[in-house]
One Martini backbone bead per residue (centre of mass of N, CA, C, O) as a GRO file, in nm:
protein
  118
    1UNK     BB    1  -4.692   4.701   2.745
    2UNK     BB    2  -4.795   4.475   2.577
    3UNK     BB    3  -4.526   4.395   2.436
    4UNK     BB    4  -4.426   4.266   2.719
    5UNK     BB    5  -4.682   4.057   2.708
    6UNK     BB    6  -4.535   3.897   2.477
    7UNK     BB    7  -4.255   3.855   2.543
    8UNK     BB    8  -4.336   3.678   2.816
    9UNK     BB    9  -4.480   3.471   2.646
   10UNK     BB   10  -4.290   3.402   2.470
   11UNK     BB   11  -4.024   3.325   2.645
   12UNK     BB   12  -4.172   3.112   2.785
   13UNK     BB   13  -4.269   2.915   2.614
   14UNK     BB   14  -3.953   2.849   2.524
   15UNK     BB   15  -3.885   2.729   2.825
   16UNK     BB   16  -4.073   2.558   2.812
   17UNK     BB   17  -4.021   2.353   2.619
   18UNK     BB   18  -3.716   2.315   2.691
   19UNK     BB   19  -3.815   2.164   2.937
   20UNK     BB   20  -4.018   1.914   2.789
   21UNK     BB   21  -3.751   1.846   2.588
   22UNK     BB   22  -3.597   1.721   2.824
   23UNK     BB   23  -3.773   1.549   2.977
   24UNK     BB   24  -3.826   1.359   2.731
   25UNK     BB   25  -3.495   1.288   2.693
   26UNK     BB   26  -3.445   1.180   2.944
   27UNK     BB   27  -3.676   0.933   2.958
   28UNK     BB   28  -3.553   0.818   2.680
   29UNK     BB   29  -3.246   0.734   2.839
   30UNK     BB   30  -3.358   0.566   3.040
   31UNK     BB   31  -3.486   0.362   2.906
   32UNK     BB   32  -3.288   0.270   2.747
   33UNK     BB   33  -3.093   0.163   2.961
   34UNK     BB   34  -3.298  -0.040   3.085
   35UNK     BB   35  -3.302  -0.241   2.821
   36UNK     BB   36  -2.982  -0.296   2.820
   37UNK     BB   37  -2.960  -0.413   3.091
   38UNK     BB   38  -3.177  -0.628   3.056
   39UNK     BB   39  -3.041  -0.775   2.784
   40UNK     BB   40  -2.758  -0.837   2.943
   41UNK     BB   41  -2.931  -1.010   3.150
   42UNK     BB   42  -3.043  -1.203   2.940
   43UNK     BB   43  -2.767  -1.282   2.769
   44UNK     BB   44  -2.635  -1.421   3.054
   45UNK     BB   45  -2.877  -1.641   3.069
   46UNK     BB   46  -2.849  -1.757   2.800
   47UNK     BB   47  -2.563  -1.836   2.825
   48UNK     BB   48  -2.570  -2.013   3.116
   49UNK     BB   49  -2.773  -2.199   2.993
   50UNK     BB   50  -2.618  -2.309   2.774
   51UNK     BB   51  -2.362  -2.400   2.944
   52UNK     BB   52  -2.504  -2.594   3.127
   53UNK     BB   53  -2.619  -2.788   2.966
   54UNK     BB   54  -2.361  -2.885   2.852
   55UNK     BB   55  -2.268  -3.003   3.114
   56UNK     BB   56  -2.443  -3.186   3.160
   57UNK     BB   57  -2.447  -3.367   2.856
   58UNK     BB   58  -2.130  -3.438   2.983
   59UNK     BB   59  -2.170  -3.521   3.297
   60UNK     BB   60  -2.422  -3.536   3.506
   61UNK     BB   61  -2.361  -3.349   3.734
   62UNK     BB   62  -2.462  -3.183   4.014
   63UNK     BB   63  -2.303  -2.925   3.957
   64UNK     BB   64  -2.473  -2.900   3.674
   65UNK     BB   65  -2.790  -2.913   3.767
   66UNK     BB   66  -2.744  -2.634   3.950
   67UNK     BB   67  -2.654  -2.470   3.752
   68UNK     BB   68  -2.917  -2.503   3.565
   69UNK     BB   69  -3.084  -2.413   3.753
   70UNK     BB   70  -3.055  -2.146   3.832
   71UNK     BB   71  -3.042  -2.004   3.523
   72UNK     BB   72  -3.353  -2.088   3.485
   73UNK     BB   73  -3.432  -1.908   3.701
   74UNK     BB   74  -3.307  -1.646   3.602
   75UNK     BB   75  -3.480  -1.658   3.306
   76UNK     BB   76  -3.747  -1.594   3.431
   77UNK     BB   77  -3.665  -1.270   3.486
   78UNK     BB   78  -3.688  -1.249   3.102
   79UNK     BB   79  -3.828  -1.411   2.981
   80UNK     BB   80  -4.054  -1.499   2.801
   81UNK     BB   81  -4.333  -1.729   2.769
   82UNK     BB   82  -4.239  -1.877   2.532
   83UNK     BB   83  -3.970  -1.979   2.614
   84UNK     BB   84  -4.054  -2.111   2.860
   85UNK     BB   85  -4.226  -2.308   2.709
   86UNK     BB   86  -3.979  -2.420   2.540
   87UNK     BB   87  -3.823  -2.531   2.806
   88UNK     BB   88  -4.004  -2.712   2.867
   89UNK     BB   89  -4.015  -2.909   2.606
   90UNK     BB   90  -3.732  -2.970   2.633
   91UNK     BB   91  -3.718  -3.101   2.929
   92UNK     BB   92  -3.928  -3.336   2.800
   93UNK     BB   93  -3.771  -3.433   2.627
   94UNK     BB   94  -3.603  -3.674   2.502
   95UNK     BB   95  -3.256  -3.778   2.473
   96UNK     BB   96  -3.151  -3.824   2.162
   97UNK     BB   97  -3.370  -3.670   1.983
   98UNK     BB   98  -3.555  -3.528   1.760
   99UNK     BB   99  -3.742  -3.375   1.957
  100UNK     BB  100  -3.504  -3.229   2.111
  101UNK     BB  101  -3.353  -3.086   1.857
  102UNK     BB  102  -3.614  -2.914   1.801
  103UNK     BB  103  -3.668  -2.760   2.086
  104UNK     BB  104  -3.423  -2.655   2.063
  105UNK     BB  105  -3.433  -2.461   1.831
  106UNK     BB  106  -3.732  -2.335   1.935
  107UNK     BB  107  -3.573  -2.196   2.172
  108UNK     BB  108  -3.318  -2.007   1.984
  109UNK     BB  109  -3.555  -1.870   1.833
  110UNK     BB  110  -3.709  -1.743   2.077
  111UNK     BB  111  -3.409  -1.600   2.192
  112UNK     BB  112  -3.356  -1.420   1.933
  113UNK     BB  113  -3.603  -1.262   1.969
  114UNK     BB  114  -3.583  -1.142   2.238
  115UNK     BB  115  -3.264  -1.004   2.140
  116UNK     BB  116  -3.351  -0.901   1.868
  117UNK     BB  117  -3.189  -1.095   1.593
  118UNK     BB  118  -3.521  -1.150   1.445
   0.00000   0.00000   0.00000
């Protein structure tokens, strides 16, 4: 009888593990999912506002604004805090100047970090 109060105990055992083992690797698949997602609209928003840029730079028309304005948006639901300064103070160096090449350059920096790539 004993015997099998040991096998009972033996068998749960590996029950729980097996059933703990799984719950980790779920949480573990899903976080990883979650992740994943994340970086793709991260990089679809760092994509859209360097495209916007690129075209206000070139036309300087309204829907070229609209459409910057959006990214800038959509860039704050994802982006560090480092990067959106880093996109403020690009955004207020004059135009035309190593002022604004600088902080482009250390905006393209920061948002290499954010997307793991540096």
């Amino acid at each position: 009888m004993h015997e099998f109060g040991v096998l009972t105990t033996f068998l749960s055992g590996i029950g729980f593990g097996g059933v703990l083992v799984f719950l980790i690797k779920h949480f573990l698949e899903q976080k990883s999912k979650l992740k994943e997602i994340w970086l793709l609209d991260y990089k679809a928003a760092c994509d859209g506002l360097l495209d916007a840029y690129r075209e206000v730079a070139l036309t300087n028309s309204t829907e070229a604004l609209n459409k910057y304005a959006y990214w800038e948006l959509k860039l704050q639901l994802y982006a560090s805090d480092v990067v959106l300064s880093k996109l403020e103070e690009m955004k207020s160096s004059p135009p035309s100047t190593s002022q604004r090449d600088l902080a482009q350059k250390s905006l393209l920096k920061e948002m290499r970090k954010d997307l793991g790539l540096t």
